[in-house]
C-alpha positions in Angstrom: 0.0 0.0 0.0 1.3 3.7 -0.4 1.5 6.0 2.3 -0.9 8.9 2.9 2.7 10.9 2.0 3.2 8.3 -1.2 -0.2 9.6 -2.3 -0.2 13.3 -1.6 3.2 13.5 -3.3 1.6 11.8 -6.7 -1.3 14.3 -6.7 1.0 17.2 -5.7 4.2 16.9 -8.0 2.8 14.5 -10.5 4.5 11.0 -9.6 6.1 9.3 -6.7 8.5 6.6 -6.3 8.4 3.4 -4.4 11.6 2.1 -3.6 11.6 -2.0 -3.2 8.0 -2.7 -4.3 9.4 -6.0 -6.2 11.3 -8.6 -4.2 14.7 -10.6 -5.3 12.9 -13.5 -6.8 10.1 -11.5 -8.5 13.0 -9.7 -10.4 14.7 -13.1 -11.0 10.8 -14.5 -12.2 10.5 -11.6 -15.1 14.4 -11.6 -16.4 13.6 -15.2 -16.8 10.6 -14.7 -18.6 12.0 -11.7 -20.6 14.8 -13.9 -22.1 12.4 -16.8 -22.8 9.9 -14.7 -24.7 12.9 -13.0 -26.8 15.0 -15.8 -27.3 15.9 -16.4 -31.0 14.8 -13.0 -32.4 16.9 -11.1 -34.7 16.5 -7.8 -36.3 16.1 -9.8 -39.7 13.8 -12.4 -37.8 11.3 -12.1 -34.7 7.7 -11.8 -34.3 6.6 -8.4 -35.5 3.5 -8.3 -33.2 5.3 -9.3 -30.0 8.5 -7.6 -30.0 10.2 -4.3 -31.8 14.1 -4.7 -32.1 16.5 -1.9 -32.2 17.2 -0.7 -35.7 21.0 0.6 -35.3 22.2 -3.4 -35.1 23.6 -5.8 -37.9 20.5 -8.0 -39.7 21.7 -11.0 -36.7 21.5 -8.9 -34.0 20.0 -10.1 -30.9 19.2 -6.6 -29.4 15.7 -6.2 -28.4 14.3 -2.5 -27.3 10.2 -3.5 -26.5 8.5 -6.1 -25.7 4.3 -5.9 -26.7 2.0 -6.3 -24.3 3.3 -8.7 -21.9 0.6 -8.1 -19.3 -1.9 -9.5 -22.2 0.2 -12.1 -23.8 2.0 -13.8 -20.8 0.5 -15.3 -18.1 3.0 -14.5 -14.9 2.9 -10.6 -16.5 -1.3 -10.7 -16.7 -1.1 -12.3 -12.9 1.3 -9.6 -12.0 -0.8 -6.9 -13.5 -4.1 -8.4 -11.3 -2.3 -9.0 -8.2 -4.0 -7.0 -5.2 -0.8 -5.9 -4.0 -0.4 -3.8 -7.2 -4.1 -2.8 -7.7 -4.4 -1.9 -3.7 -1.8 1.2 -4.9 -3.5 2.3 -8.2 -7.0 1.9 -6.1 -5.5 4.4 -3.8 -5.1 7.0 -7.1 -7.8 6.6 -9.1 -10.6 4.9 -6.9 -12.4 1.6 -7.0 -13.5 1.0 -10.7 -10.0 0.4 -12.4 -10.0 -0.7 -16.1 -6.1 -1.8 -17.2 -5.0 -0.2 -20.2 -1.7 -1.6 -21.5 1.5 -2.6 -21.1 5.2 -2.6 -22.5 8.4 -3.7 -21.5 11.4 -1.1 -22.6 14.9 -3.3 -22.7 17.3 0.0 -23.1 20.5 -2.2 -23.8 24.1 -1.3 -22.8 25.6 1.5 -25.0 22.8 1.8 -27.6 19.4 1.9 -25.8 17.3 4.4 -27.9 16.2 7.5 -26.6 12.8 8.4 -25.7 11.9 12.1 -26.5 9.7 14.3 -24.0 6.3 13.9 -24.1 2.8 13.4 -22.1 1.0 10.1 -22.0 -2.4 11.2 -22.7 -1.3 12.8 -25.7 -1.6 9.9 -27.3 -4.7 8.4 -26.8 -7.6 10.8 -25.4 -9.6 10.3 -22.7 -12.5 11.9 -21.3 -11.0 12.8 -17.9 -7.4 12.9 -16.3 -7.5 10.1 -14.4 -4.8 7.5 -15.5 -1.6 6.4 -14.4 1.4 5.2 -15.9 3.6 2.9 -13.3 7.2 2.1 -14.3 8.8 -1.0 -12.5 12.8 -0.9 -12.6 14.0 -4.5 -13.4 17.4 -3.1 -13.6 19.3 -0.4 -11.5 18.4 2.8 -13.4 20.7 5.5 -13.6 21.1 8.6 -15.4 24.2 7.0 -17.4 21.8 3.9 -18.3 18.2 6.0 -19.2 16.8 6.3 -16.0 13.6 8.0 -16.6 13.4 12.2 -16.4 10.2 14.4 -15.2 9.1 17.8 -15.1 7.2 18.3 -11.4 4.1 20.1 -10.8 3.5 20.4 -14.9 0.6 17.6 -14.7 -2.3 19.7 -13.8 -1.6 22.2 -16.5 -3.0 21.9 -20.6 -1.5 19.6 -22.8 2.0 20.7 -24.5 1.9 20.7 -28.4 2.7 17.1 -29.3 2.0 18.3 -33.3 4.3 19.7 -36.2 1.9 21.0 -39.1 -1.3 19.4 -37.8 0.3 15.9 -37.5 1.2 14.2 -33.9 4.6 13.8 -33.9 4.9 11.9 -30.5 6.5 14.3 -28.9 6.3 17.4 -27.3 6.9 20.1 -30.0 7.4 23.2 -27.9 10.3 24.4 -25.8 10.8 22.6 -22.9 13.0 23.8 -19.7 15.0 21.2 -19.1 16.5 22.4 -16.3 13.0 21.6 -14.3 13.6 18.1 -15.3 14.3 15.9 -12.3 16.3 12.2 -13.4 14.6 9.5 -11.4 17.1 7.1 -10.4 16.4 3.8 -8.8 17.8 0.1 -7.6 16.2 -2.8 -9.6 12.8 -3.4 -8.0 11.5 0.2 -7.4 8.1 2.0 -9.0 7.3 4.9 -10.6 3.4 6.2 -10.3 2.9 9.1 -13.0 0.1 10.8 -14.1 -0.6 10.6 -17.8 -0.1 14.4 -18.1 3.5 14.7 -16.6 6.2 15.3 -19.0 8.7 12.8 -19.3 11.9 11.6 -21.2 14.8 9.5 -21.3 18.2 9.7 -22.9 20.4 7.2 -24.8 21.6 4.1 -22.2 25.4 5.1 -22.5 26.8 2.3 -19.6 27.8 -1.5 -19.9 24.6 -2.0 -18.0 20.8 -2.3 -19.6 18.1 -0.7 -17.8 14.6 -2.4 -18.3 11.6 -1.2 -17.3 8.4 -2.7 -17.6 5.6 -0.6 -18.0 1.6 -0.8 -16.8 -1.0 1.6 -17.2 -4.6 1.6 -15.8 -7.2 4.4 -15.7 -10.6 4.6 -14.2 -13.5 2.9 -15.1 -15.2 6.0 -16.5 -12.6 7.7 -18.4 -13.2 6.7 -21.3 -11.4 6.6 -24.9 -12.2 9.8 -27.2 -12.0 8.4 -30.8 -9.3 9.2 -33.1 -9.2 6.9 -35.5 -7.7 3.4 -35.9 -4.7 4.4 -32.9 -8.4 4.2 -30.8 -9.0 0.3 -31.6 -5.4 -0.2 -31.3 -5.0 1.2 -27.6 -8.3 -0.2 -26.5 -8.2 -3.8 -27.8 -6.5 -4.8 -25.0 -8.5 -2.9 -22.0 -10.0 -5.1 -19.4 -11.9 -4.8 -15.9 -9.2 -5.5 -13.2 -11.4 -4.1 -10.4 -14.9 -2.5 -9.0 -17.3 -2.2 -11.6 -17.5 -1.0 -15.3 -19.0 3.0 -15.9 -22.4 3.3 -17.5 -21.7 7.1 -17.9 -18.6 8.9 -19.3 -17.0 11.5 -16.8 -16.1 14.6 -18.3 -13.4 16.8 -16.5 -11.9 19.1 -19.3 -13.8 21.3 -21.8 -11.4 20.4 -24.5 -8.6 18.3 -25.6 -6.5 18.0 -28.7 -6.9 14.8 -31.0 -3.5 13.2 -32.7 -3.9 13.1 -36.4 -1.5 10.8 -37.3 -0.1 11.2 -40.6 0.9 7.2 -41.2 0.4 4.5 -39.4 3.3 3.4 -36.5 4.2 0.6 -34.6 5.6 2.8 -31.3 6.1 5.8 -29.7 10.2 4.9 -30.6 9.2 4.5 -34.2 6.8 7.7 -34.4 9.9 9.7 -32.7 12.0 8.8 -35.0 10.0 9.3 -38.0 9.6 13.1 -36.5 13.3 13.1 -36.1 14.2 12.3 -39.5 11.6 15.0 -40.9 13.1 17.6 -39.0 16.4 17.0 -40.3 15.2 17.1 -43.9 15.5 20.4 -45.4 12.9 22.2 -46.5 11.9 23.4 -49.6 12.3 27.0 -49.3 16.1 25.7 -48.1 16.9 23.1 -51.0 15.9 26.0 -53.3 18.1 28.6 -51.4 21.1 26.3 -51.1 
């Protein structure tokens, strides 16, 4: 359970961490589980719709940077994702009708792990009120050398940064952003991050000898519900399921407005979106080509 501080400290600066929420052996039970579910996957040959691999590796590389929804396809993650001493915390947030979202493991390998660009959660998939939480387990010791994951405080109960460059989403936040609010979350293997799905949040290259994997939950309540925006709706929603309480017969609005991602192809990930939106970036424009 968190502590009345735990929870005053989520609402107030827009996450808190739990140190030691996963024991020894739990750690030990999801490496094991990681490695079984990747084993044999190259960037030439794995299973498109369970696993993304990192692109900057030779065609036999073995490097893997996100696992799919492993609280959906593998039965010790679903367990996990159900258990009461997990739900008792998120309860504590959002109330007693809890609906899981989704889930995602991020690997982050030594030396190459790809960066993750700043951006807010709920940016991506709309929702009639505020009340969702990302939760971020550390399976590795996370450092600011390996990615640890970076926030900006007290930015959560604000309106939504621009996440779009010339009407399309682009994944990430597409406005300045003072990085020298942003606070680097460190952590030993086994702690928790609770965020609110409108904190700002990033994390860098993993530049150690040391991975840093984190897997990722995310569970709302039962009455915020999905604001359609196209196919990205189905995607995100295919996999929501009643984890606790009850299921909403009436929508709860909390927000007067809310910006929809148009998204100008379709993607596979936030790592694949941000790097699309990278690469425009760096292309010259027109008014440039002609000028050069």
């Amino acid at each position: 359970m968190l502590s009345p501080q735990h929870v005053e400290h989520y609402h107030r600066e827009g996450y808190v961490v739990y140190p030691g929420f996963l024991s020894r052996d739990e750690l030990a039970t999801f490496h094991a589980e990681m490695e079984r579910v990747a084993a044999g996957s190259t960037l030439a040959h794995h299973d498109k719709t369970r696993l993304e691999m990192e692109p900057k590796q030779a065609p036999d590389g073995t490097l893997v940077r996100r696992l799919y929804e492993p609280c959906t396809h593998y039965e010790l993650f679903r367990e996990f994702s159900e258990s009461d001493k997990l739900l008792d915390c998120v309860e504590q947030l959002l109330g007693p009708d809890l609906l899981f979202h989704y889930s995602k493991i991020n690997m982050k390998p030594a030396g190459i792990g790809s960066p993750v660009e700043w951006h807010q959660d709920l940016s991506y998939y709309p929702l009639t009120n505020r009340d969702s939480v990302s939760i971020l387990f550390y399976l590795d010791d996370a450092t600011v050398q390996n990615g640890c994951l970076q926030v900006i405080p007290r930015r959560h109960d604000g309106p939504l940064l621009s996440h779009s460059t010339d009407g399309f989403f682009q994944g990430k936040v597409t406005e300045p952003v003072d990085g020298t609010q942003a606070v680097p979350l460190e952590g030993k293997a086994g702690a928790v991050i609770f965020m609110s799905c409108m904190t700002p949040h990033a994390s860098i290259t993993n530049t150690s000898t040391h991975p840093r994997r984190t897997l990722i939950l995310s569970y709302r309540a039962a009455d915020a519900c999905p604001i359609y925006c196209g196919e990205m709706t189905h995607l995100t929603e295919q996999n929501v399921r009643l984890v606790r309480g009850q299921r909403a017969l009436v929508a709860r609005f909390t927000m007067t407005d809310f910006p929809i991602p148009r998204y100008e192809k379709r993607i596979a990930s936030l790592y694949e979106l941000q790097e699309q939106s990278r690469s425009a970036s760096a292309k010259p424009s027109l008014a440039t080509a002609r000028a050069s």
